[in-house]
N, C-alpha and C positions, 0 to 999 in steps of 0.2 A: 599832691592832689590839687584842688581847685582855691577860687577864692569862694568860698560857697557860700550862701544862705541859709545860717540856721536859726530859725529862730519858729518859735512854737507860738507866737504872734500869728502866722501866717494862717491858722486856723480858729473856730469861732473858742475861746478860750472855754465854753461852757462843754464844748462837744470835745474836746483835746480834754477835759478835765473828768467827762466818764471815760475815758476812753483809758486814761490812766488808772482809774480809779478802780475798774473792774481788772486791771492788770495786777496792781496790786492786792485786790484780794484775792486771784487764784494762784499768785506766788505763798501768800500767807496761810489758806488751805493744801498747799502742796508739800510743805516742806518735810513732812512726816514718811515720805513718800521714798522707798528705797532704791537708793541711786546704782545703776548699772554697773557693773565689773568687769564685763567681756572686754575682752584683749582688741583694739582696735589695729588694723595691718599698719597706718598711718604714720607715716612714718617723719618725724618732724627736725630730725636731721637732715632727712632729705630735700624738704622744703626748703631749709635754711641754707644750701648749698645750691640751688636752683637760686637763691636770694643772692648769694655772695656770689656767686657766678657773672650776674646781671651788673649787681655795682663793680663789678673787675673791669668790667666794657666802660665803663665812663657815665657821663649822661647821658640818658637815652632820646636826646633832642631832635627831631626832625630834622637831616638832612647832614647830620653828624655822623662820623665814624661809628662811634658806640650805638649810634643809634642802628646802620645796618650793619652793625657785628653782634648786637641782642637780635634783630629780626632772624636771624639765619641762624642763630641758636637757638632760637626758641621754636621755629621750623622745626629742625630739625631732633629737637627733643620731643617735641609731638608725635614726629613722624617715627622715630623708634619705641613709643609707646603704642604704634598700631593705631594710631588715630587716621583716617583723612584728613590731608589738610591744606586747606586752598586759602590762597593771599589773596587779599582784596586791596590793591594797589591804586593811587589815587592822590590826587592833589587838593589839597586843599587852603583854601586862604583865612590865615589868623585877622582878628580883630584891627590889627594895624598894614593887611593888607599882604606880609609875610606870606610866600607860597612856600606849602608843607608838603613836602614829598613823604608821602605815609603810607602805612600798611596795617590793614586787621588782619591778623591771622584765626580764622576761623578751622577747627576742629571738629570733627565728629565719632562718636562711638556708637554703634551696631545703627549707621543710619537708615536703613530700613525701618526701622523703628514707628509705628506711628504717633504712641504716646512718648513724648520729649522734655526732657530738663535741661534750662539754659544755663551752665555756668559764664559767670564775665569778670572781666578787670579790664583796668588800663596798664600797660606795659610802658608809656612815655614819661618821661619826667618834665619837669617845672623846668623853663630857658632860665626862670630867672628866682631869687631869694628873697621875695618881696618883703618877707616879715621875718630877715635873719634882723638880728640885734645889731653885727658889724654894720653899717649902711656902705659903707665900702664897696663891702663885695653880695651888694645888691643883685647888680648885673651878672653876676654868674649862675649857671645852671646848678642845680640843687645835684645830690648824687641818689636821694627817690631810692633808699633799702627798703622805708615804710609806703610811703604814696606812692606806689606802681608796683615796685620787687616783690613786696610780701604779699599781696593777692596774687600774684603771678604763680611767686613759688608754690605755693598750698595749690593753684591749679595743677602747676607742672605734676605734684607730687599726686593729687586725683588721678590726672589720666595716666602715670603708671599702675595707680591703684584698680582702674575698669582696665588696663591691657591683663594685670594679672589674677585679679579675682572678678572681674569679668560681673555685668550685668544686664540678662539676657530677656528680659523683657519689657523694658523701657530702651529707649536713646538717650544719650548725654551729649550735650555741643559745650564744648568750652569754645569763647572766643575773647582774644585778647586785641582788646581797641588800642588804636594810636590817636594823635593826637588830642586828649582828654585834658588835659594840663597848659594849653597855649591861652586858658582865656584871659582877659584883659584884669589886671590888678587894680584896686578900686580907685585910687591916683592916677589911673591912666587919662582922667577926663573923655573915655567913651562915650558916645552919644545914645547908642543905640541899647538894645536889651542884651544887659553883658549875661545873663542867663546863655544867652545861644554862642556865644563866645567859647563856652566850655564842649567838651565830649564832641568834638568834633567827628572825628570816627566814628561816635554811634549812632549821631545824628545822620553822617553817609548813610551808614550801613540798615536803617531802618528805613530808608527811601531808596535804596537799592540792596533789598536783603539778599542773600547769598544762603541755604537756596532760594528762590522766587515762592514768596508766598507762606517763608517762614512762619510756623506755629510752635509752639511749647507750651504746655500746662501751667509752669510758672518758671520764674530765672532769680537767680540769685548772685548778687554783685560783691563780690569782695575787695573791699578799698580799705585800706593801711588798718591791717590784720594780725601784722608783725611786733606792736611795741611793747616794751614793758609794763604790766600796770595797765594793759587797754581793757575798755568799758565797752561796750555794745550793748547800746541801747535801741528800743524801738523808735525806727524812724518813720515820723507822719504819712511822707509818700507810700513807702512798704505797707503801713498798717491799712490805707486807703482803701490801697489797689489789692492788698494780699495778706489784707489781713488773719487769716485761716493758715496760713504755709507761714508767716514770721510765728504765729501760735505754735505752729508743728515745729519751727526749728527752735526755738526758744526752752518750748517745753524738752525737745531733746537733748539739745546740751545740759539743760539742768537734770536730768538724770543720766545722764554718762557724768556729773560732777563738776561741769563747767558753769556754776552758776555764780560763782564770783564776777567772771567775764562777761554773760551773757546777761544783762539789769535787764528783769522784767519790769520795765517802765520807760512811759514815754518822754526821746530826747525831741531832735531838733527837726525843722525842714529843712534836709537837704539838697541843693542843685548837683546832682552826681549823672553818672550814664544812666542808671535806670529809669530815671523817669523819663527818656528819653524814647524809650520802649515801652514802659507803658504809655504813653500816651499817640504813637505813631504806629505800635504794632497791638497794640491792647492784651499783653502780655503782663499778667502779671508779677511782680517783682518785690523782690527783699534785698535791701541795702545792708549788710554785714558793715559797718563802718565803726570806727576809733570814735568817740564820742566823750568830752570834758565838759560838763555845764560850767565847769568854775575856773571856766580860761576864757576871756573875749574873743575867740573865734570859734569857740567849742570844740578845738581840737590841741592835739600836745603840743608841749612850748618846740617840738621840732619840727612841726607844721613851716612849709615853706621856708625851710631856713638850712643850712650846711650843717645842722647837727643832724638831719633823717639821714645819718648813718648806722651801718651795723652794729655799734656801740645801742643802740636802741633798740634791735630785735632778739626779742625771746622767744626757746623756742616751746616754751611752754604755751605762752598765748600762740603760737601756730599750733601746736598741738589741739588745743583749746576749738580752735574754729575749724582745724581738719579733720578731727574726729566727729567731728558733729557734722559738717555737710556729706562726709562719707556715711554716717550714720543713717542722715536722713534721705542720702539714694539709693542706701539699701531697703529700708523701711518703704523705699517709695515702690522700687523695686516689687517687693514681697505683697504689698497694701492694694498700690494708688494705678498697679497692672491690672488689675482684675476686674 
């Protein structure tokens, strides 16, 4: 993923402190509350092999091998899921000036559709290991099972879930960004605002959206989804901008059972793609992200370093957040149509 921003400073500490506070007390009046047992299709082997798929290619770095041997796979596994699916092909220039030969692959399910749910990820990996331990092998690209693969997979594994159980009165867009992971490490001595350094791709793609004039009800990002032990916590931008739809998903993972994973309380501010859409497309958005208060960057010690390998994905935590955004498009489906 990024070198991101988190930190709950960023907001007035009095207003981040109800905001928690009324979080916790409807986790503490809910708990009584009998958790769901319906069989969910979800299937979280499959994710996890959509995942090992991706790290077999290499790093997914712009302009690399792996990088256009996941683009074409990942095409094309959309495309035998029945989706639409148009490349959004595009150059862009990293921080240090680097041109990224990149692609969003944007997907759609029943788009006709007028009422629409955004699924997102990034599909790129980190060029480089800025916070591995070896300082050595700094310089090399990360191999990104957590930061890119595992949102990815759990997408991949959605839209076979709408080709074969099918949801016929909303639209679903999954689209998977490039370029998210080139921004400048905080050593680089940047000058400028290393914020816009990140999510390259989504920043394209919200000032030339694909179709013209994109709208969706709300979008949900899923960033390193896949680790052992991962925490999802509320994140500030999401609660901001959506804060009603992180309520809805939150509340539903804790009764399908995922309330270990899913901490009803407030984490950190993060600089991820969503807020890149909310604030260019006024889309509202919920950040699904891996979340550690008791690590100094608020993320797992394999955060930007050569251990976010597949030794690190569970597929229980995919289970965990598959079943629950499947959950809540079906809900939305059956509800949020009408």
């Amino acid at each position: 993923m990024k070198s991101k921003l988190l930190g709950i400073l960023i907001v007035p500490t009095m207003a981040l402190g109800l905001i928690a506070s009324s979080c916790e007390k409807k986790e503490t009046g809910e708990k009584t509350e009998t958790v769901t047992s319906t069989q969910s299709p979800f299937s979280a082997d499959s994710a996890y092999l959509h995942i090992e798929r991706q790290v077999a290619f290499g790093p997914r770095v712009p302009g690399t091998p792996g990088h256009k041997a996941t683009s074409a796979y990942l095409a094309s596994e959309l495309e035998r899921y029945g989706m639409k699916v148009t490349l959004q092909e595009m150059t862009l220039t990293a921080y240090d000036g680097t041109a990224l030969e990149s692609v969003n692959l944007i997907a759609s399910h029943n788009p006709e559709a007028e009422k629409r749910v955004l699924l997102f990820a990034h599909w790129d990996t980190r060029p480089i290991a800025d916070h591995d331990p070896n300082t050595s092998r700094r310089d090399e690209p990360i191999p990104g099972a957590d930061d890119g693969a595992s949102g990815v997979g759990v997408l991949l594994e959605t839209a076979r879930l709408l080709n074969t159980e099918g949801l016929k009165n909303i639209g679903v867009d999954i689209i998977l960004f490039d370029a998210e992971d080139y921004g400048a490490p905080q050593d680089a001595g940047y000058e400028g605002d290393s914020e816009e350094t990140w999510a390259l791709g989504t920043q394209y793609w919200t000032r030339n959206p694909i179709p013209p004039g994109y709208k969706a009800d709300f979008g949900i990002l899923l960033d390193m989804v896949g680790a052992k032990g991962a925490a999802f916590y509320r994140e500030y931008y999401s609660q901001e901008s959506a804060g009603r739809f992180v309520s809805m998903i939150w509340d539903k993972a804790r009764r399908l059972g995922h309330g270990k994973f899913f901490r009803n309380e407030m984490g950190g501010s993060v600089t991820d793609d969503h807020i890149f859409i909310i604030r260019n497309l006024r889309i509202p958005c919920v950040d699904i992200i891996n979340y550690d208060p008791n690590t100094p960057t608020g993320f797992g010690s394999h955060w930007h370093t050569h251990g976010d390998n597949l030794d690190n994905i569970s597929k229980e935590t995919l289970k965990a957040v598959g079943e629950t955004v499947w959950a809540v498009l079906e809900d939305y489906n059956q509800k949020g149509a009408n």
